[in-house]
LUMVEX-276289 format. One line per field, with one value per residue: x, y, z of N, C-alpha, C in turn; residue number from 1; chain; residue in one letter. Coordinates in nm, 3 decimals, decimal comma. Layout:
% LUMVEX-276289
n.xx	c(X/...)
n.yy	c(Y/...)
n.zz	c(Z/...)
ca.xx	c(X/...)
ca.yy	c(Y/...)
ca.zz	c(Z/...)
c.xx	c(X/...)
c.yy	c(Y/...)
c.zz	c(Z/...)
roza	c(NUM/...)
sepa	c(A/...)
vovo	c(A/...)
This chain:
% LUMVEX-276289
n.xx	c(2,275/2,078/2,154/2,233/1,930/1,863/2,013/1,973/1,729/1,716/1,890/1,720/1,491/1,663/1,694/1,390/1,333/1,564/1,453/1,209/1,288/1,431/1,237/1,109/1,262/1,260/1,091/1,022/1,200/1,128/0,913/1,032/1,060/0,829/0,754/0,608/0,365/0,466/0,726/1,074/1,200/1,362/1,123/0,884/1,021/0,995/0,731/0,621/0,702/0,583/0,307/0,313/0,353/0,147/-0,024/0,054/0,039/-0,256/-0,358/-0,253/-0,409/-0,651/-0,869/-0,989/-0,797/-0,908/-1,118/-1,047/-0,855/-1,101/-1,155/-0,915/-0,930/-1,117/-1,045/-0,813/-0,932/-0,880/-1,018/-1,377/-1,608/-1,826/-1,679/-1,586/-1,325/-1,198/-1,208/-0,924/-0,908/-0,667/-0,619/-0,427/-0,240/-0,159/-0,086/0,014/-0,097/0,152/0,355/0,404/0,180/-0,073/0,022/-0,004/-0,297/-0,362/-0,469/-0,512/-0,279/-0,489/-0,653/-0,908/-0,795/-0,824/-0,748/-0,667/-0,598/-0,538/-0,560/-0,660/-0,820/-0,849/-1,028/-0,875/-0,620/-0,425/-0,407/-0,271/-0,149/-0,232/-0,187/-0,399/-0,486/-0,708/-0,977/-1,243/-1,435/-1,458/-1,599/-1,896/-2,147/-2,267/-2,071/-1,807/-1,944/-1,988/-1,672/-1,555/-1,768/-1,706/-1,571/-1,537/-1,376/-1,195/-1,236/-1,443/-1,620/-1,625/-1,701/-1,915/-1,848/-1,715/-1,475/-1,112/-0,778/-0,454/-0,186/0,163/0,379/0,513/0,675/0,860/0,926/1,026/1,166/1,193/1,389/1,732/1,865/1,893/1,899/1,812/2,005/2,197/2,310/2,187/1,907/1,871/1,953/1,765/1,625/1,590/1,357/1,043/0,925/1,073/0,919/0,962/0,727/0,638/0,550/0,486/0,465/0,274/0,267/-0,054/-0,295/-0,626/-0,881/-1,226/-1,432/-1,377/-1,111/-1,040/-0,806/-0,887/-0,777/-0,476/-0,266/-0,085/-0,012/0,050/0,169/0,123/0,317/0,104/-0,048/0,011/-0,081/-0,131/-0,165/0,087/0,131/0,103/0,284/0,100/0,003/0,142)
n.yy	c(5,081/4,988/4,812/4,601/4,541/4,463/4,233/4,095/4,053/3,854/3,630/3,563/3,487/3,256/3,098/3,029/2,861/2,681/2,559/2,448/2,289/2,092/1,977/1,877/1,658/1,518/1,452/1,300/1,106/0,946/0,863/0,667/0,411/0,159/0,096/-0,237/-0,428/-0,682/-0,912/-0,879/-1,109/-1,429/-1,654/-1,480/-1,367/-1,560/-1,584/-1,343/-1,361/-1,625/-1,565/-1,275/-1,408/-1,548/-1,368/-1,193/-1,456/-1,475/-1,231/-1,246/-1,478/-1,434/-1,232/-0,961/-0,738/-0,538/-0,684/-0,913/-0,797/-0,693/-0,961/-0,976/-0,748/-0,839/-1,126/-1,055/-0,844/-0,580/-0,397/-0,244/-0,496/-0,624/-0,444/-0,241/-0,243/0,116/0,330/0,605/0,862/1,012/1,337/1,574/1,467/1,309/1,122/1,055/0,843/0,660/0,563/0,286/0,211/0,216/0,044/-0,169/-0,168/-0,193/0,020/0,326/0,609/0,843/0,768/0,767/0,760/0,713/0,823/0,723/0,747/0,636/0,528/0,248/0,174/0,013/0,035/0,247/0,155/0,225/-0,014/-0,053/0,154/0,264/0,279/0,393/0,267/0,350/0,249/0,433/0,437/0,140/0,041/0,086/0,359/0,397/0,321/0,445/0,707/0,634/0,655/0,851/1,047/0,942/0,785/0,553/0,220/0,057/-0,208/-0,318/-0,111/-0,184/-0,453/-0,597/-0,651/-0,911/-0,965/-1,029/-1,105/-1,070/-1,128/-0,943/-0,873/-0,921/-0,858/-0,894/-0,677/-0,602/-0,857/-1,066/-1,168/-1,227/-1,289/-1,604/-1,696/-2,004/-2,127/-2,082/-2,174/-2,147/-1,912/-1,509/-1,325/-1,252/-0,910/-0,626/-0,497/-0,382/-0,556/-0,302/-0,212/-0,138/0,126/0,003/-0,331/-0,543/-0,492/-0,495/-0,529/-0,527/-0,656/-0,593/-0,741/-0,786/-1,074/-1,146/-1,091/-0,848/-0,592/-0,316/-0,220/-0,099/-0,132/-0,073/-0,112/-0,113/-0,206/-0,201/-0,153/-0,192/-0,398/-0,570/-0,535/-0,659/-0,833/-1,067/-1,432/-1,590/-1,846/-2,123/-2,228/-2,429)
n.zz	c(1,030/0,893/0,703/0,965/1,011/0,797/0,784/1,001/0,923/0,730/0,889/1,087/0,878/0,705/0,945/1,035/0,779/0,748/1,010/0,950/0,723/0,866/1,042/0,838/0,777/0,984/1,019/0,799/0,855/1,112/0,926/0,807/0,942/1,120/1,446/1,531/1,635/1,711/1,889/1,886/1,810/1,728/1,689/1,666/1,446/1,246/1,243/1,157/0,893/0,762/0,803/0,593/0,367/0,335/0,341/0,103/-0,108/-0,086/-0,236/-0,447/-0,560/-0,611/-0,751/-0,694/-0,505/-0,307/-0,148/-0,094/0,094/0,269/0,381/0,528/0,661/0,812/0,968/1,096/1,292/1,278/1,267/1,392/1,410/1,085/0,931/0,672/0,386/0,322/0,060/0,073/-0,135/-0,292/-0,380/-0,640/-0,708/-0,939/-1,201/-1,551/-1,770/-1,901/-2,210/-2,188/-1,978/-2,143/-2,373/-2,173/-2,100/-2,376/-2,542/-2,780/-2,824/-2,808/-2,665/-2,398/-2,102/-1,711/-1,394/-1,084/-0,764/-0,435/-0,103/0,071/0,346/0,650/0,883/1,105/1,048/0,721/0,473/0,209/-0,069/-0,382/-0,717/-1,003/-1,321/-1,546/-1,822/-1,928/-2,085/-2,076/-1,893/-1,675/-1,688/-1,466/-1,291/-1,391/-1,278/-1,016/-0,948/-1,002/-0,877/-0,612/-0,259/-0,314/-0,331/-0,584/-0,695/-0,573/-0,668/-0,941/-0,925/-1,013/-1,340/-1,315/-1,329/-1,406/-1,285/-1,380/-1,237/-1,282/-1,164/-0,837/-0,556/-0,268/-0,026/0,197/0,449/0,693/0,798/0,679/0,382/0,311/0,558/0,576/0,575/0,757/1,091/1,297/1,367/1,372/1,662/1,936/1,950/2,167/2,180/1,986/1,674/1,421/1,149/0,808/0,592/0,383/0,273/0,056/-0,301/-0,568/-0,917/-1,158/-1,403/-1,444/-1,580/-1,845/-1,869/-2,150/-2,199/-2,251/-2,130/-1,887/-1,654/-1,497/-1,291/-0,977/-0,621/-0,347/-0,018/0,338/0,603/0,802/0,779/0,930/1,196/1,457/1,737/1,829/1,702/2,040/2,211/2,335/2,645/2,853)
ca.xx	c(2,155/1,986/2,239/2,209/1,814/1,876/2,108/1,863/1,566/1,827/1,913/1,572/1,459/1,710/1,644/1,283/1,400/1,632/1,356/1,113/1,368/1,474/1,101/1,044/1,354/1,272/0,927/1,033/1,262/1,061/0,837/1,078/1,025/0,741/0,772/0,540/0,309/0,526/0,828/1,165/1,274/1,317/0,987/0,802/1,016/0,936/0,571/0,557/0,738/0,478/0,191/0,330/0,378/0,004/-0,091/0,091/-0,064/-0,425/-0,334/-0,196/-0,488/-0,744/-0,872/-1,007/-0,714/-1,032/-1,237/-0,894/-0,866/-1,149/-1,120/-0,772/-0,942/-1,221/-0,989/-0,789/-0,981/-0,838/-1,137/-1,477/-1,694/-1,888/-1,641/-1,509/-1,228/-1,293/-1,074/-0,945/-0,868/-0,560/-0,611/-0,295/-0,107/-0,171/0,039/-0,085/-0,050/0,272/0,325/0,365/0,037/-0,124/0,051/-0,065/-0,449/-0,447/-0,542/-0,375/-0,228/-0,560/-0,782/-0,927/-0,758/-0,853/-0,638/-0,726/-0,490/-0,648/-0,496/-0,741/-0,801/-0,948/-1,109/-0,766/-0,518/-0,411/-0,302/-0,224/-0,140/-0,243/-0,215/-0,470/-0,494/-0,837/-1,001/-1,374/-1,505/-1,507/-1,696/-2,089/-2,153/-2,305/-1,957/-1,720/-2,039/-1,917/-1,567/-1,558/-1,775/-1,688/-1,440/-1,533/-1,286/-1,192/-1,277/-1,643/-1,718/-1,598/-1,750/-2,047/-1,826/-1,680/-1,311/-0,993/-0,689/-0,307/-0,080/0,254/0,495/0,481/0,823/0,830/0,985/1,094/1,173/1,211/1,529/1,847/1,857/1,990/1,913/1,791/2,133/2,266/2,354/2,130/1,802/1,942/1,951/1,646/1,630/1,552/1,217/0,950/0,997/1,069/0,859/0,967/0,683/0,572/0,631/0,452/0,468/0,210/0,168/-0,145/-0,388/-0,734/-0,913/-1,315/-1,400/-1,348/-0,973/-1,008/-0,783/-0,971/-0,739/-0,347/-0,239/0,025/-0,054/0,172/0,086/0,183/0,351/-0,033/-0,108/0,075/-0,125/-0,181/-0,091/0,169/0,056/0,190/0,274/0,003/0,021/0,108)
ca.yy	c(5,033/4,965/4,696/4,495/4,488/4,342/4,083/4,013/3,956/3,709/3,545/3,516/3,358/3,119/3,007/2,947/2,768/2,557/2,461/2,368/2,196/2,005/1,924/1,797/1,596/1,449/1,374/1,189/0,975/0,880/0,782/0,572/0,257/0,172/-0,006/-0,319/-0,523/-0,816/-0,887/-0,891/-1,221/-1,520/-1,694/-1,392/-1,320/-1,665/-1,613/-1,239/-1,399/-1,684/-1,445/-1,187/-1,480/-1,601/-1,257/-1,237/-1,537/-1,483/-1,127/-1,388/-1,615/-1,321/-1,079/-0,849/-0,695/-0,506/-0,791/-0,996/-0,742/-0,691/-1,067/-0,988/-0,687/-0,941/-1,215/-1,018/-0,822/-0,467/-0,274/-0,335/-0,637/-0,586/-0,293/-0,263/-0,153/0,206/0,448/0,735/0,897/1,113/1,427/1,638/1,344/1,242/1,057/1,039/0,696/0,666/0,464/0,145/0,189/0,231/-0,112/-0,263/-0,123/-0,213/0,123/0,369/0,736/0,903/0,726/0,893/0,704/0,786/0,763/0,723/0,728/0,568/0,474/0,110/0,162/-0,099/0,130/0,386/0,111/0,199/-0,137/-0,007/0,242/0,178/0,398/0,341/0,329/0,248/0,286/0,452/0,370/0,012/0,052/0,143/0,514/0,400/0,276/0,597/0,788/0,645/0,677/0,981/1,137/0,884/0,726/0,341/0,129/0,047/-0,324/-0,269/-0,087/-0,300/-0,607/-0,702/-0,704/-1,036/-0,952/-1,141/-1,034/-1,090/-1,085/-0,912/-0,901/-0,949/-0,810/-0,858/-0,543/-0,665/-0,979/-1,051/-1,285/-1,191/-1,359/-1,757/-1,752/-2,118/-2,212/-2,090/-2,273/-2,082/-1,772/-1,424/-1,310/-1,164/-0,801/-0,561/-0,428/-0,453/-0,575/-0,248/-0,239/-0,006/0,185/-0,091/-0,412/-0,573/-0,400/-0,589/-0,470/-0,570/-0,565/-0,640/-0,774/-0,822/-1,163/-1,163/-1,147/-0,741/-0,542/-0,203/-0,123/-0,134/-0,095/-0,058/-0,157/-0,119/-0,266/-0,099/-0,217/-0,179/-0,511/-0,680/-0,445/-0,735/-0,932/-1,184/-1,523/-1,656/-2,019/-2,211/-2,247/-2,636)
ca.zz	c(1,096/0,775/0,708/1,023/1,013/0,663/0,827/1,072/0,844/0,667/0,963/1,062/0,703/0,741/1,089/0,992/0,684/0,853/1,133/0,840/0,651/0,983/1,099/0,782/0,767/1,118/0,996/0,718/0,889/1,193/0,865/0,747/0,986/1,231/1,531/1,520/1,810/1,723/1,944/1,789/1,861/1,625/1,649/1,583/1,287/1,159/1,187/1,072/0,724/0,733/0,784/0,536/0,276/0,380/0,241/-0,040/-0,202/-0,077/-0,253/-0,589/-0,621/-0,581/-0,823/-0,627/-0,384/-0,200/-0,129/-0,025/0,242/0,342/0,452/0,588/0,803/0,929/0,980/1,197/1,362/1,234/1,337/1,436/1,341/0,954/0,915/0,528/0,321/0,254/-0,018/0,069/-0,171/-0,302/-0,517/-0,678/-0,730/-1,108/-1,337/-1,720/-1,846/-2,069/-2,329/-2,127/-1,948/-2,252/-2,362/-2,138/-2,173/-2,513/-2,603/-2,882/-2,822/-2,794/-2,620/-2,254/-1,953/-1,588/-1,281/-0,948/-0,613/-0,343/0,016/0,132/0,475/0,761/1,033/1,112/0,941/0,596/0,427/0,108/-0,119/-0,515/-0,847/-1,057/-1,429/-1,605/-1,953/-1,849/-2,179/-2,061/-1,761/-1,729/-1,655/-1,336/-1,251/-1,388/-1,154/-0,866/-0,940/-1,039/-0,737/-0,437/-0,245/-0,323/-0,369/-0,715/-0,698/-0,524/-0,795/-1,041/-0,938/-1,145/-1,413/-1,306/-1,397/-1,337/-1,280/-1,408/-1,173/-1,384/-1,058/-0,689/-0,505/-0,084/0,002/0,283/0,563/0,882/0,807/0,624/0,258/0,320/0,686/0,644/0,586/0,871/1,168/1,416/1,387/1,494/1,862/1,960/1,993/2,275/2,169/1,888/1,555/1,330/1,017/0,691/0,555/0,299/0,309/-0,094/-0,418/-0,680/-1,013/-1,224/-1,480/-1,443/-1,753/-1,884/-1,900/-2,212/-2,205/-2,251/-2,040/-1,830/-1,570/-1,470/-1,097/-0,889/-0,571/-0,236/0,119/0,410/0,752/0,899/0,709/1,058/1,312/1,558/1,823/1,730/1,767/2,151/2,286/2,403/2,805/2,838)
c.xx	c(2,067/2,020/2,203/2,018/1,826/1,914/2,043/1,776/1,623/1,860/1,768/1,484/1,500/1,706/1,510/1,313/1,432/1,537/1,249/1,206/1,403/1,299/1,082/1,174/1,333/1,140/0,931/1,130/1,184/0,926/0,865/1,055/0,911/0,745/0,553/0,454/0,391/0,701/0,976/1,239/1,283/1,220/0,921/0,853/0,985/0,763/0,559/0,606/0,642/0,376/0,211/0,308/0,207/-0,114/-0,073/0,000/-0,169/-0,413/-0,289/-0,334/-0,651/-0,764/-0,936/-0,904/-0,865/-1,134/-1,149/-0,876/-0,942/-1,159/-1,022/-0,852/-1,003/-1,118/-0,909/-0,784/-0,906/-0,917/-1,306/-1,595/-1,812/-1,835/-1,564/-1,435/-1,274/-1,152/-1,072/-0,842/-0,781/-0,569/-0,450/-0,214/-0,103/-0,095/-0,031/0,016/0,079/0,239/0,286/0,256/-0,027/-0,135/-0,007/-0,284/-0,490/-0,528/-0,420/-0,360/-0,353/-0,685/-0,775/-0,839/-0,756/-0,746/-0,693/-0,592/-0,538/-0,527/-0,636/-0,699/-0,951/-0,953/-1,003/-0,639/-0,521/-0,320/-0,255/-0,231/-0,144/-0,260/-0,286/-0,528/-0,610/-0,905/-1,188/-1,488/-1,530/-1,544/-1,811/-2,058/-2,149/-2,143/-1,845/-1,811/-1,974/-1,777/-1,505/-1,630/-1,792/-1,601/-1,464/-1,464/-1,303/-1,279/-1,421/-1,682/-1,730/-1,678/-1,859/-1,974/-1,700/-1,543/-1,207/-0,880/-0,540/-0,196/0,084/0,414/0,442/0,633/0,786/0,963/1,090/1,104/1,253/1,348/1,575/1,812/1,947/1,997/1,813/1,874/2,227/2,235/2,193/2,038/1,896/1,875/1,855/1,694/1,601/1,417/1,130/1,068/0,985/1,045/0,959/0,834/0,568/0,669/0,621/0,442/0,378/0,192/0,089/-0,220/-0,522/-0,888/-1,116/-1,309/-1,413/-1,170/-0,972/-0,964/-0,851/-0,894/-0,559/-0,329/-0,117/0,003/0,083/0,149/0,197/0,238/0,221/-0,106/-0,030/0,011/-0,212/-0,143/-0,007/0,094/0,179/0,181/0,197/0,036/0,057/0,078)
c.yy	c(4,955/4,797/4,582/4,479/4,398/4,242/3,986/3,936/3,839/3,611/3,443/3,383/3,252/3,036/2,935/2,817/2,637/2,478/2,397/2,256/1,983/1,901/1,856/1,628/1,473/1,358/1,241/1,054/0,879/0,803/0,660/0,410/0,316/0,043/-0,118/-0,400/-0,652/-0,791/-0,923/-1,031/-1,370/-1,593/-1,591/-1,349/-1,438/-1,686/-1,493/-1,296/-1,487/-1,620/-1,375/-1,224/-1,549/-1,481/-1,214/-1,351/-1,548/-1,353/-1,204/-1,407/-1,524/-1,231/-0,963/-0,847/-0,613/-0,619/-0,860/-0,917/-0,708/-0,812/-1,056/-0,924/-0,783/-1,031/-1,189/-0,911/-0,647/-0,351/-0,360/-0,425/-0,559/-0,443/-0,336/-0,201/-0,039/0,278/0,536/0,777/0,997/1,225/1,496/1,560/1,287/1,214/1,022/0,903/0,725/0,491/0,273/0,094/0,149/0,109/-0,217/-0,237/-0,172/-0,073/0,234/0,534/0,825/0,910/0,715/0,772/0,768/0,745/0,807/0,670/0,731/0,496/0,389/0,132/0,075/-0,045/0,260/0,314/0,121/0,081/-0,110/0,071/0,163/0,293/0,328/0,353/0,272/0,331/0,300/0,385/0,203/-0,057/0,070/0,300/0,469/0,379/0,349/0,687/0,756/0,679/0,792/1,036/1,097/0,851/0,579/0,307/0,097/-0,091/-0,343/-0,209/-0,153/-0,421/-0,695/-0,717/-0,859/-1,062/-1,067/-1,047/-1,096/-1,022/-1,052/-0,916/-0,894/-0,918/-0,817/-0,799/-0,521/-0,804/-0,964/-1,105/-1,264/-1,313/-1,454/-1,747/-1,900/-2,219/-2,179/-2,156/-2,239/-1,936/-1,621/-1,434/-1,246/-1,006/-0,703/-0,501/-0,525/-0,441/-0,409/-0,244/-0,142/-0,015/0,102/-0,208/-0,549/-0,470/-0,519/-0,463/-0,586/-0,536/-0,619/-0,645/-0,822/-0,966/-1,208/-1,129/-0,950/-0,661/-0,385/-0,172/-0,206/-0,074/-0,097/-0,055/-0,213/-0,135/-0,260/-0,245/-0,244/-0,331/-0,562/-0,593/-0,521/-0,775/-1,038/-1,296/-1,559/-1,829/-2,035/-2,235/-2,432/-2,644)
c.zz	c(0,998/0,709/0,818/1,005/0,871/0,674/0,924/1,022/0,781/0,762/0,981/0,993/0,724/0,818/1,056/0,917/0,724/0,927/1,034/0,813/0,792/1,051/0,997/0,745/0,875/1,096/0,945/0,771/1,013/1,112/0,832/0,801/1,109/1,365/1,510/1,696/1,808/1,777/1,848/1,836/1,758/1,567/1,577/1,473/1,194/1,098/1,150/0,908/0,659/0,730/0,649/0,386/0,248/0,252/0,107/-0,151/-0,193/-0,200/-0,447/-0,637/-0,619/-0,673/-0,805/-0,515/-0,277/-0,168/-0,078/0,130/0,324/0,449/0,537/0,737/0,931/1,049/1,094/1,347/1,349/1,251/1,391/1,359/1,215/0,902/0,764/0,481/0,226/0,170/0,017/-0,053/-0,250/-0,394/-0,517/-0,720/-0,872/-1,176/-1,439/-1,761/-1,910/-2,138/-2,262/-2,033/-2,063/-2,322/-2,311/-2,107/-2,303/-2,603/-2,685/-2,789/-2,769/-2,743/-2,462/-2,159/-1,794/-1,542/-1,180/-0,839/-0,498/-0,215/0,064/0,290/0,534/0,842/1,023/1,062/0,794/0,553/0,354/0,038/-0,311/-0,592/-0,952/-1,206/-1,483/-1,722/-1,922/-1,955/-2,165/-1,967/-1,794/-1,686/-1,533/-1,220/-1,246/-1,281/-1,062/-0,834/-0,947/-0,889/-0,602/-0,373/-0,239/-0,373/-0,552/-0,738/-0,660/-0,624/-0,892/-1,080/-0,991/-1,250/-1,434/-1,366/-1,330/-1,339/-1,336/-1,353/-1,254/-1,268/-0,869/-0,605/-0,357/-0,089/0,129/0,391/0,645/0,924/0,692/0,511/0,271/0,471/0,700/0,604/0,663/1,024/1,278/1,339/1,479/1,601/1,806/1,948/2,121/2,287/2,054/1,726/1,448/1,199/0,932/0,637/0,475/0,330/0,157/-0,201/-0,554/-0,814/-1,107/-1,332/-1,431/-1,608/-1,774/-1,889/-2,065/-2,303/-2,186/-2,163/-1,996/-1,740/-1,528/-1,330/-1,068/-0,756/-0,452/-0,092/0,194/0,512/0,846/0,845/0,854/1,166/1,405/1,640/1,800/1,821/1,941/2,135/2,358/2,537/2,803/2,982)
roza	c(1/2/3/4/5/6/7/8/9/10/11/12/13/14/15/16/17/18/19/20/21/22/23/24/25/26/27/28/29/30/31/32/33/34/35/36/37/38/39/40/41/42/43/44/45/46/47/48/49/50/51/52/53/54/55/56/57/58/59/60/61/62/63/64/65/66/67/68/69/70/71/72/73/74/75/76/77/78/79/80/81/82/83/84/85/86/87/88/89/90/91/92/93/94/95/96/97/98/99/100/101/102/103/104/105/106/107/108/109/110/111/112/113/114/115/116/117/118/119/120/121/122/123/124/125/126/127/128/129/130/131/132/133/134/135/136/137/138/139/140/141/142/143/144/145/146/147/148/149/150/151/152/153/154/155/156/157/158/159/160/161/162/163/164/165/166/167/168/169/170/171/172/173/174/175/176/177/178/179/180/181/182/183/184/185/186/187/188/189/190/191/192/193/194/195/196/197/198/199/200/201/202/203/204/205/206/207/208/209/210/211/212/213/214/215/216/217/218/219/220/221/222/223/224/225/226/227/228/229/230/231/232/233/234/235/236/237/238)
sepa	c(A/A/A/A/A/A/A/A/A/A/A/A/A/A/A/A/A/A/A/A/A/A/A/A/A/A/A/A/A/A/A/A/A/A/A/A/A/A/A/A/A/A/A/A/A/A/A/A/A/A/A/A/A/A/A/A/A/A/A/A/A/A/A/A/A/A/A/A/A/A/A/A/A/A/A/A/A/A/A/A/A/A/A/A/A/A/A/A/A/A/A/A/A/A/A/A/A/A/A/A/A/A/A/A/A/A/A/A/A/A/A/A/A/A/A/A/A/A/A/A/A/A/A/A/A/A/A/A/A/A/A/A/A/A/A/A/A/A/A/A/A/A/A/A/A/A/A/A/A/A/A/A/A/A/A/A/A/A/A/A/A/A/A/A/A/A/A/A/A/A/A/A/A/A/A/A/A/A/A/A/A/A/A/A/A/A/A/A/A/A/A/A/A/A/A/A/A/A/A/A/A/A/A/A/A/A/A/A/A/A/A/A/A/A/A/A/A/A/A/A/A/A/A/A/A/A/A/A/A/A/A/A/A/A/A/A/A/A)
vovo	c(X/X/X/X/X/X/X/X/X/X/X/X/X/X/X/X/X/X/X/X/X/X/X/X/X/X/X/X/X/X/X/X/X/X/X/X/X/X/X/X/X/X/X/X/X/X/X/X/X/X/X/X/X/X/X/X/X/X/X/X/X/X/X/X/X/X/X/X/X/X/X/X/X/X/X/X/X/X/X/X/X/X/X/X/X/X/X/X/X/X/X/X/X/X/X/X/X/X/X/X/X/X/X/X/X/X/X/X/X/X/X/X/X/X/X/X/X/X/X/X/X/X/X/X/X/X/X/X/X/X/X/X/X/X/X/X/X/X/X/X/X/X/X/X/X/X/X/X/X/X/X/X/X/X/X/X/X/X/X/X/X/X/X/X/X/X/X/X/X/X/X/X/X/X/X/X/X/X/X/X/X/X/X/X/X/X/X/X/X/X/X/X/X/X/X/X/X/X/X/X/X/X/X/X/X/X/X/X/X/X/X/X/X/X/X/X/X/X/X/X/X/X/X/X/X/X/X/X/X/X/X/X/X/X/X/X/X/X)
C-alpha cells in the first residue's frame, strides 16, 4: 500500500511536470512568430521590406533610437496622439560588462559600469528590446538619479548632453522575400492569411559618445515585430 501511494505521488509529480514543461513549451512557440495586419501577398511583402528598410536607416542616421521612435510611434499612429516612448524596465536580468564592453567604453578593469534592460514601448506596442551598458561617472548625478530610480528612457535622459552615436552593426533579422528574389522571374504566390512576423525583426549594436569623441554608453538594441503594427498601405480606388 505504502508502495503504490509512493507511485502515485511520482506519477502525480510527473504529470504536473510534464503539463508545466508542455505549457511552457507551447508558450514559447506560439512566441516564436506573430501574425501581422499586413496581408501575405506579394505587394505587401514589398512594402513591409520597404517600410522595414525606411526604419532601419531613420534608426542609422539618428542618434537617439528613443526620439527616432517616438517619431515612428507618431508617424504611425501606434497609440494615441502626443503619446511617447516609455521604458519599461527589466530587473533580474544583468550582464556585467566583459572585457569587450569595457573596450569599447574606454574604461580599465575597475572602473563602475551600470546596466540597464529596458523594453521601449508606444502605448501597449513594445518596439524594442535594448541592453544597456553605460559609464555613470560620465553622466550628471541628476541623470544616474533618474536612471537609477525611473523608467525613462535612456536617450531622454541623456539628451542635454548632445551625444552622437556610432553605429558598429545593423543585421535585418529578417525579410519578407527569400535572398535573390529580384532575380527571379516572378514574386512568390500569395499566401492564405496574414503575413507571419518572428519575434524581432533588427538587431543594432552601438556606442554612444560625448561630443567630444568620449564614449559613455554601449547598446544592444533589438526591434520587435510590433515596429509593423499597422495597416498595410492599400491601392488607391481609381
Amino acid at each position: 500500500m505504502l508502495f503504490r501511494s509512493l507511485l502515485l505521488v511520482r506519477l502525480l509529480a510527473f504529470g504536473s511536470s510534464a503539463a508545466i514543461l508542455l505549457g511552457t513549451q507551447t508558450t514559447m512557440a506560439q512566441n516564436l512568430s506573430t501574425p501581422s495586419p499586413w496581408p501575405d501577398t506579394p505587394t505587401s511583402r514589398l512594402e513591409a521590406l520597404a517600410v522595414l528598410q525606411a526604419l532601419n536607416a531613420d534608426l542609422l542616421s539618428n542618434a537617439s533610437a528613443t526620439l527616432t521612435l517616438d517619431r515612428w510611434c507618431a508617424t504611425h499612429k501606434l497609440a494615441p496622439e502626443g503619446s511617447k516612448i516609455v521604458a519599461q524596465r527589466v530587473h533580474g536580468q544583468d550582464k556585467p560588462a566583459d572585457v569587450h564592453i569595457r573596450k569599447l567604453l574606454a574604461v580599465g578593469p575597475d572602473e563602475p559600469i551600470a546596466y540597464r534592460r529596458v523594453r521601449l514601448a508606444c502605448g501597449e506596442h513594445v518596439l524594442s528590446e535594448a541592453d544597456n551598458w553605460y559609464v555613470p561617472a560620465r553622466l550628471t548625478a541628476e541623470m544616474n538619479k533618474a536612471l537609477d530610480t525611473s523608467d525613462i528612457a535612456f536617450g531622454r535622459a541623456v539628451q542635454a548632453l548632445n551625444f552622437s552615436r556610432t553605429n558598429l552593426s545593423a543585421k535585418l533579422l529578417w525579410s519578407p522575400l527569400s535572398k535573390g528574389w529580384e532575380m527571379q522571374t516572378s514574386l512568390p504566390a500569395s499566401g492564405t492569411g496574414s503575413l507571419v512576423l518572428p519575434p524581432f525583426l533588427l538587431e543594432h549594436h552601438a556606442v554612444l559618445k560625448l561630443p567630444d569623441g568620449v564614449p559613455f554608453s554601449a547598446l544592444i538594441e533589438s526591434y520587435t515585430s510590433r515596429v509593423l503594427d499597422f495597416p498595410a498601405p492599400r491601392p488607391s480606388s481609381q
